[in-house]
One Martini backbone bead per residue (centre of mass of N, CA, C, O) as a GRO file, in nm:
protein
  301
    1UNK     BB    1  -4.530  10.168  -9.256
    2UNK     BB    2  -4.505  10.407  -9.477
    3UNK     BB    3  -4.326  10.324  -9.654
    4UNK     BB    4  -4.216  10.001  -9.673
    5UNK     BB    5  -3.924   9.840  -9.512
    6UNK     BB    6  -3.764   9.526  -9.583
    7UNK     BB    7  -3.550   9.305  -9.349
    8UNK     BB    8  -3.346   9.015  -9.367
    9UNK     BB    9  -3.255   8.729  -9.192
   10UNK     BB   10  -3.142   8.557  -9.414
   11UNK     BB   11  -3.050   8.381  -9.738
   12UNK     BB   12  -3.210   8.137  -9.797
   13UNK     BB   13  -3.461   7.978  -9.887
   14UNK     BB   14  -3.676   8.180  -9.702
   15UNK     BB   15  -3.553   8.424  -9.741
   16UNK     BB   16  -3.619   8.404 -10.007
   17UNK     BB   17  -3.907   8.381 -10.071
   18UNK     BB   18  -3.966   8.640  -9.871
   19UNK     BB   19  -3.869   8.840 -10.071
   20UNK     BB   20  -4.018   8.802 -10.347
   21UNK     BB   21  -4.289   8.803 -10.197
   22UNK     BB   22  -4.232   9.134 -10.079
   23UNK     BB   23  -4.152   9.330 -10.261
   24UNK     BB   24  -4.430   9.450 -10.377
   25UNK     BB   25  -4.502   9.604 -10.141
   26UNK     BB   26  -4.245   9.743 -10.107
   27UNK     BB   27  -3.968   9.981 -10.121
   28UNK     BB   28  -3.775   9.784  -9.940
   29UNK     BB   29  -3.528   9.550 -10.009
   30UNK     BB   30  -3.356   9.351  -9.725
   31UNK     BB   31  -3.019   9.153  -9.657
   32UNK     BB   32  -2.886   8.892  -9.445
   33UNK     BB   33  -2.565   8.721  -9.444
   34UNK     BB   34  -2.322   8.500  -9.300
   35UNK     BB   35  -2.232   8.471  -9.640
   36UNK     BB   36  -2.171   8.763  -9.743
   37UNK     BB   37  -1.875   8.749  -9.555
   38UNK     BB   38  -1.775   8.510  -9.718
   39UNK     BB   39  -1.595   8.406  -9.983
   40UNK     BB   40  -1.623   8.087  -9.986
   41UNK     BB   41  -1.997   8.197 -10.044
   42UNK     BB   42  -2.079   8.483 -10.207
   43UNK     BB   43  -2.106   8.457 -10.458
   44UNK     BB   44  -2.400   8.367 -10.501
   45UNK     BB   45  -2.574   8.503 -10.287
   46UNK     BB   46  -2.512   8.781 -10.435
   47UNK     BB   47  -2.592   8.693 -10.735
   48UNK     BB   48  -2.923   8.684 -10.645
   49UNK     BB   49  -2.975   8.937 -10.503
   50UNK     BB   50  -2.925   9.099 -10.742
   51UNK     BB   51  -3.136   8.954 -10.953
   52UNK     BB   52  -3.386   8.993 -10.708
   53UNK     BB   53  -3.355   9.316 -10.625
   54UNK     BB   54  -3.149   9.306 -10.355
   55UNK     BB   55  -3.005   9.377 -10.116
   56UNK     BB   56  -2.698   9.343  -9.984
   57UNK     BB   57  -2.588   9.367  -9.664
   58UNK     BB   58  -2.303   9.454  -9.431
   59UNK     BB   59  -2.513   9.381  -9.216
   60UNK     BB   60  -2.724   9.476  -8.955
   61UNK     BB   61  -2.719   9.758  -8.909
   62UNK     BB   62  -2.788   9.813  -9.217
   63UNK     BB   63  -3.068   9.686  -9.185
   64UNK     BB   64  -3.203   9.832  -8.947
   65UNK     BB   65  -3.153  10.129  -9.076
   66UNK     BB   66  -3.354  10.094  -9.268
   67UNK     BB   67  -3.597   9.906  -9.144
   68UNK     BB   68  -3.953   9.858  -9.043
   69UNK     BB   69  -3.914   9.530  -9.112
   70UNK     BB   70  -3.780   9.276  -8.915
   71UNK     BB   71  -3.669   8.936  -9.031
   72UNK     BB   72  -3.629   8.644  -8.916
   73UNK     BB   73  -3.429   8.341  -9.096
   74UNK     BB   74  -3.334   8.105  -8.941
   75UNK     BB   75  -3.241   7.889  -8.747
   76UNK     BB   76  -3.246   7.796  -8.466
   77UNK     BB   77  -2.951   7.823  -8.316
   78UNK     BB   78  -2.965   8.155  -8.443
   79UNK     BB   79  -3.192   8.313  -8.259
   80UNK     BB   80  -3.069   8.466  -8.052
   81UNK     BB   81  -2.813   8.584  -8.210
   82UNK     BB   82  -2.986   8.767  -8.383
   83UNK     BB   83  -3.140   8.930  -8.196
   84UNK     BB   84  -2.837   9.066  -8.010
   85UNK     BB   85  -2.803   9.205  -8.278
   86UNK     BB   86  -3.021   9.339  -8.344
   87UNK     BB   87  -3.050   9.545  -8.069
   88UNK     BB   88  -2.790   9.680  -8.154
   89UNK     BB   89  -2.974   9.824  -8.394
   90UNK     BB   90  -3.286   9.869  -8.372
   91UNK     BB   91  -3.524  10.053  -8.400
   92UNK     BB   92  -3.775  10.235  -8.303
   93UNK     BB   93  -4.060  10.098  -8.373
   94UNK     BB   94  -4.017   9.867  -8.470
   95UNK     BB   95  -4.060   9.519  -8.643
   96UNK     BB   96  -3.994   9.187  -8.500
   97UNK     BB   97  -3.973   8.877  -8.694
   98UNK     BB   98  -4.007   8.582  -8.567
   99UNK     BB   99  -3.969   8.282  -8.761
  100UNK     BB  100  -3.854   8.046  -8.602
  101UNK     BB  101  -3.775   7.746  -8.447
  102UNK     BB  102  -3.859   7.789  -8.122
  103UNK     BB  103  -3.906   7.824  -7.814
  104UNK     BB  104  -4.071   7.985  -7.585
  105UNK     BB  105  -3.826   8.054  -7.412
  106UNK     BB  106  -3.671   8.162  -7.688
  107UNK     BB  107  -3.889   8.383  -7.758
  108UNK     BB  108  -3.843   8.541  -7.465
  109UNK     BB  109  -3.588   8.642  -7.496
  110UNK     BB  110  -3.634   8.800  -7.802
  111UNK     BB  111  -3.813   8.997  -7.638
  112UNK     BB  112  -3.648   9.120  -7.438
  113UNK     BB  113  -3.449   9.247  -7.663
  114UNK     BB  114  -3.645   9.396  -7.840
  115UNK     BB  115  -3.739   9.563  -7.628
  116UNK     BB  116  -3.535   9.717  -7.477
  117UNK     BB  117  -3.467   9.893  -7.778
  118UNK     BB  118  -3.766   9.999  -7.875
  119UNK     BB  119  -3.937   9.711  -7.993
  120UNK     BB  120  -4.160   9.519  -8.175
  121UNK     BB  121  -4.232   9.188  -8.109
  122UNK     BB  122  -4.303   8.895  -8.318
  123UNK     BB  123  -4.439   8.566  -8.327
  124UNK     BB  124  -4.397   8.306  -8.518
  125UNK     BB  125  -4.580   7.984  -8.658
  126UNK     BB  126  -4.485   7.793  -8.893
  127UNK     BB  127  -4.701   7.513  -9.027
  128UNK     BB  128  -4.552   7.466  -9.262
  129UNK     BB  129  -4.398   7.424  -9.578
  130UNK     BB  130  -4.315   7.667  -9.746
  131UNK     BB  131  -4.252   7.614 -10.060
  132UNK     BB  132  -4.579   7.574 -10.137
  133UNK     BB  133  -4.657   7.868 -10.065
  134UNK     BB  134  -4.506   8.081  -9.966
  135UNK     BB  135  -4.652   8.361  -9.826
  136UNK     BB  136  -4.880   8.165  -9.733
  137UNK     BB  137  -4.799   8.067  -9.568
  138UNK     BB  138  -4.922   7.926  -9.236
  139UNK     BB  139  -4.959   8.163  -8.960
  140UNK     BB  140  -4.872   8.247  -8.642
  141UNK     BB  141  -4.936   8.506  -8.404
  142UNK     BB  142  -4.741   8.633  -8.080
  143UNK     BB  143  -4.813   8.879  -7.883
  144UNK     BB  144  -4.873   9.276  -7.800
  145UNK     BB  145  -4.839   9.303  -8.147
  146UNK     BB  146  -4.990   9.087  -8.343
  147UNK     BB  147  -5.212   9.295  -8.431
  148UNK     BB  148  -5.096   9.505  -8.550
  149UNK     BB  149  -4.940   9.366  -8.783
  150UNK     BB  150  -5.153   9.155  -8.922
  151UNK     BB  151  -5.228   9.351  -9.138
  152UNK     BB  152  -5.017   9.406  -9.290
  153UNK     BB  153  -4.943   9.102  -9.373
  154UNK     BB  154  -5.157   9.060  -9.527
  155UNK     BB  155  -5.133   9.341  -9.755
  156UNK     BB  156  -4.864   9.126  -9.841
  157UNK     BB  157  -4.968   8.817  -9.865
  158UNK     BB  158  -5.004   8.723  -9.597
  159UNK     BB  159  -5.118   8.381  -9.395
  160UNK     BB  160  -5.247   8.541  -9.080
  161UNK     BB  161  -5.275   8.465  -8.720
  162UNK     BB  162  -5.387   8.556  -8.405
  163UNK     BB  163  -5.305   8.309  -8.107
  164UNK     BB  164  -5.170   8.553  -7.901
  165UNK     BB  165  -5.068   8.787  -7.648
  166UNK     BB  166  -4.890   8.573  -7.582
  167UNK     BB  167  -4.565   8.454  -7.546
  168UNK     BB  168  -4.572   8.118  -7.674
  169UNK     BB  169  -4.804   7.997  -7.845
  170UNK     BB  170  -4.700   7.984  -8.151
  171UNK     BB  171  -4.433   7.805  -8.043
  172UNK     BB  172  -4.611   7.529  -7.931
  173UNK     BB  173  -4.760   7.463  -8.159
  174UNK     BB  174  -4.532   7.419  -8.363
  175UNK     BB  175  -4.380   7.206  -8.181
  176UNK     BB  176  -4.612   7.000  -8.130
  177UNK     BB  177  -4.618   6.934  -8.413
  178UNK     BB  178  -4.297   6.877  -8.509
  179UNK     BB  179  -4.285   6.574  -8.367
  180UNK     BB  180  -4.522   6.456  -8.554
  181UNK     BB  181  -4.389   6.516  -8.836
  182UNK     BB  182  -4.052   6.482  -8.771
  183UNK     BB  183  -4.120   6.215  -8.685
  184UNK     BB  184  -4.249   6.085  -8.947
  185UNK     BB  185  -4.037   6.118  -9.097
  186UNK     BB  186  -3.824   5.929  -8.908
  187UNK     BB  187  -4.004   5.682  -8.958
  188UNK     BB  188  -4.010   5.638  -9.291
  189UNK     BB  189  -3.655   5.628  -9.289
  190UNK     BB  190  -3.678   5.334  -9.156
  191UNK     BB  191  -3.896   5.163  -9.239
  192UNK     BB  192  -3.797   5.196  -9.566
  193UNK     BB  193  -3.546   5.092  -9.553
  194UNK     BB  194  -3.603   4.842  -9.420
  195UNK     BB  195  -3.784   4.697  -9.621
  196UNK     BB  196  -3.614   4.705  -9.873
  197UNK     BB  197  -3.375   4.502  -9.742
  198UNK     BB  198  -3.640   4.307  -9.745
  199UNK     BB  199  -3.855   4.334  -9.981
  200UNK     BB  200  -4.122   4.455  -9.835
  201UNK     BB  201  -4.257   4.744  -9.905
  202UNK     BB  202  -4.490   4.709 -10.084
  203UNK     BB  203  -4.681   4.539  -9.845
  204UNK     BB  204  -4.620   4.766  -9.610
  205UNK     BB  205  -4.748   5.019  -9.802
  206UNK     BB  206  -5.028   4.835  -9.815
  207UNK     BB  207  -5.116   4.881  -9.531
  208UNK     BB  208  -5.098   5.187  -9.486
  209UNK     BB  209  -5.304   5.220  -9.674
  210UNK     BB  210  -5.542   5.078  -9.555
  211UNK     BB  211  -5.532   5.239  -9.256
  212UNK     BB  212  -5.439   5.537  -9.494
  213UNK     BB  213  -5.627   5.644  -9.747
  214UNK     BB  214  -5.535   5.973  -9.777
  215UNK     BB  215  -5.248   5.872  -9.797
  216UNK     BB  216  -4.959   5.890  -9.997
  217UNK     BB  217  -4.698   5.666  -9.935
  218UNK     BB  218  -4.523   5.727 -10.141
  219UNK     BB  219  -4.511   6.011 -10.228
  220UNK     BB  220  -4.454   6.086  -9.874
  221UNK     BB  221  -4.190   5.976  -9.890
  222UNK     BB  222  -4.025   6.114 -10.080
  223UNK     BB  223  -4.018   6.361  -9.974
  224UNK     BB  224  -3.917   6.295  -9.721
  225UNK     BB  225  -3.679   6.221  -9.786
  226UNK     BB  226  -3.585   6.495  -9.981
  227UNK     BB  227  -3.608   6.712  -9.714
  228UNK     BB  228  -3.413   6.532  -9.521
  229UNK     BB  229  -3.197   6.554  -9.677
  230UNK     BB  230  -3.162   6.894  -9.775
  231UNK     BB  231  -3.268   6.955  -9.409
  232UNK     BB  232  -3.124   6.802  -9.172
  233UNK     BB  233  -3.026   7.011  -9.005
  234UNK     BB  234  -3.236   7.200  -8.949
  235UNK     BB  235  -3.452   6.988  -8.804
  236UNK     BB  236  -3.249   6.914  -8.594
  237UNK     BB  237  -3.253   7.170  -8.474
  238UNK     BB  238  -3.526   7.221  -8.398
  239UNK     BB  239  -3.524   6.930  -8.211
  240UNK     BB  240  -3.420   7.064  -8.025
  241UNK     BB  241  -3.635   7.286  -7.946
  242UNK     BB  242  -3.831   7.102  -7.878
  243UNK     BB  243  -3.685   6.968  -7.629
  244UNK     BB  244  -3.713   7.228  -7.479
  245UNK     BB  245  -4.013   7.225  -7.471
  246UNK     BB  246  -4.062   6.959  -7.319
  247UNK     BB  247  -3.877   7.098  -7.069
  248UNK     BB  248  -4.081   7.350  -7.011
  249UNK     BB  249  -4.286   7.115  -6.987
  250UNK     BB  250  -4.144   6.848  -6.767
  251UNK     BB  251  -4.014   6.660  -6.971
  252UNK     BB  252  -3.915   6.444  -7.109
  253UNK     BB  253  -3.761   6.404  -7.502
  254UNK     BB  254  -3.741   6.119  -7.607
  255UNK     BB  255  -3.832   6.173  -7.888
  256UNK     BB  256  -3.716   6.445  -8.020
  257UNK     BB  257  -3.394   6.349  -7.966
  258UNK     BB  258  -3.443   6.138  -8.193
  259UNK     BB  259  -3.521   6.286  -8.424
  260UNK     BB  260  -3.233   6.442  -8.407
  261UNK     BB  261  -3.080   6.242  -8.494
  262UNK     BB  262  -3.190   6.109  -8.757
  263UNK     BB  263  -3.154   6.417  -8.884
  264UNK     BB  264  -2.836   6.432  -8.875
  265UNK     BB  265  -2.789   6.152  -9.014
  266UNK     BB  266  -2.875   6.225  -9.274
  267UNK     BB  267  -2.705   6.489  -9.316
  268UNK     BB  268  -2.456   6.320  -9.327
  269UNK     BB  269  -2.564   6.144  -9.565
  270UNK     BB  270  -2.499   6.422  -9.736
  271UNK     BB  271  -2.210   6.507  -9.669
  272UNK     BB  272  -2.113   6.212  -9.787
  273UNK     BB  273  -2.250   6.194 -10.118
  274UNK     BB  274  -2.509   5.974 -10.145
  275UNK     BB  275  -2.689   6.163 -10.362
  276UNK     BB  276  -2.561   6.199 -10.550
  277UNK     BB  277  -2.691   6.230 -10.877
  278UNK     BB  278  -3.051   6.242 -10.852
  279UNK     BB  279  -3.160   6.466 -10.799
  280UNK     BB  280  -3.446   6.646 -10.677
  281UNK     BB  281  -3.697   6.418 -10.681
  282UNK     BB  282  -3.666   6.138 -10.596
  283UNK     BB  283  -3.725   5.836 -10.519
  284UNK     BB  284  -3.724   5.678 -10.211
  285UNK     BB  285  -3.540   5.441 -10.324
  286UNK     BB  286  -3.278   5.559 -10.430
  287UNK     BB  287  -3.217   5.656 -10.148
  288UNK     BB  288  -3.256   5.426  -9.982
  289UNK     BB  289  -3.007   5.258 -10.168
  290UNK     BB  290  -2.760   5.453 -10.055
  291UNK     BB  291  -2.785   5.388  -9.785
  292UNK     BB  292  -2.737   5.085  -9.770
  293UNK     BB  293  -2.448   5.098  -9.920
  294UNK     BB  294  -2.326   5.226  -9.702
  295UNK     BB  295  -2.412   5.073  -9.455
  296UNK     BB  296  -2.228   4.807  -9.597
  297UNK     BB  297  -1.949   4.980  -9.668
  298UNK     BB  298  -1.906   5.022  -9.355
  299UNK     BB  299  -1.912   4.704  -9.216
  300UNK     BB  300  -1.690   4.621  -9.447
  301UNK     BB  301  -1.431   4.793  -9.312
   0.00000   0.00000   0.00000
């Protein structure tokens, strides 16, 4: 795979953040986005990519034929759906790197359609969230592809190590984190918010802080508020392939199920416009407020 050219498909945050940062790297960076053939959405993503020197291709068939490494970052829920496009387009002999929140399941899935079209699918399990680490972020590789992959993938500046030579280890350790994770943002927005209606968060955060002295309960409260704002629909998409986890391994997911309905219900009140105005890291109170706000003007209608 020298030189190296590389297409994302997903040019969301995860794939901005890991265009710009495998560029230097590449010979060739090119993307898709079913943003970029919408009229009513590809100007800002079309006119981002041109900026960033980033290709911006006219569907996948486009970026498979240039590519000697696809990487797939796309939602949970479109995991499958680009794996069956990249399949009927990638070349013989690359390499479909899918970074998906998705279960072992269909991890397997989706290596079943890219192994037959004759490339050699590697899942990753994304171990923490992108932003702060950009192509650094700490990954899991799993397949029997995993270990010729991860030099390359050292090489361009990721910080990745092979979970095993079996499909769907790296994506099982990825979801049983995501429970506690994602359990625990929604946890912290039922807490915090229900404390504030009572006036009682100051309290409550100080028995925490007591408790947990090592987490910043303030500080990771407005995280956790403004991530699951900004990404609630994405994070409730991952906690469906969660409960699909739990499901493949014989159990109720009865947690999973829950995490998955509070950040939609989240999402909900971000698309309901509940937070507009607050700026890019608001504090948890602010957010807290507007929620409060919202379901007391929901009740007295």
């Amino acid at each position: 795979m020298n030189p190296l050219r590389i297409g994302l498909i997903g040019y969301g945050e995860v794939g901005r953040i890991f265009t710009a940062g495998l560029k230097p790297g590449a010979a060739w960076t090119g993307a898709w986005d079913l943003k970029f053939a919408d009229p009513a959405q590809c100007g800002e993503p079309l006119a981002h990519a041109a900026a960033a020197g980033v290709v911006a291709c006219d569907g996948v068939a486009a970026l498979c034929a240039e590519a000697h490494l696809v990487i797939s970052a796309v939602t949970a829920s479109n995991t499958l759906a680009v794996a069956q496009a990249a399949a009927a387009h990638i070349r013989p002999g690359s390499f479909f790197l899918d970074l998906n929140s998705a279960s072992p399941g269909t991890k397997q899935q989706v290596a079943a359609l890219i192994e037959a079209a004759g490339a050699h699918c590697v899942e990753a399990g994304v171990m923490t969230s992108v932003p702060p680490y950009g192509i650094r972020v700490p990954m899991l590789l799993g397949g029997p592809h995993a270990a010729r992959l991860q030099p390359v993938l050292s090489t361009l500046g990721m910080d990745t190590q092979v979970a095993s030579e079996k499909l769907g280890v790296a994506s099982a350790t990825k979801m049983c984190r995501s429970v506690m994770i994602k359990g625990l943002e929604a946890l912290v927005l039922e807490s915090y918010a229900t404390a504030r209606h009572y006036g009682v968060e100051d309290a409550m955060i100080a028995t925490l802080q007591e408790t947990f002295p090592g987490i910043d309960w303030q500080k990771q409260g407005s995280y956790f508020f403004s991530r699951v704002a900004q990404h609630g629909k994405r994070r409730a998409e991952e906690m469906r392939e969660v409960a699909n986890t739990v499901r493949e391994a014989g159990f109720e997911p009865f947690m999973a199920a829950a995490i998955a309905q509070k950040h939609d219900w989240m999402a909900a009140q971000a698309r309901a416009g509940h937070f507009t105005g607050l700026g890019q890291n608001p504090p948890w109170q602010a957010l807290a407020d507007r929620l409060l706000a919202a379901c007391s003007a929901a009740n007295d209608a």
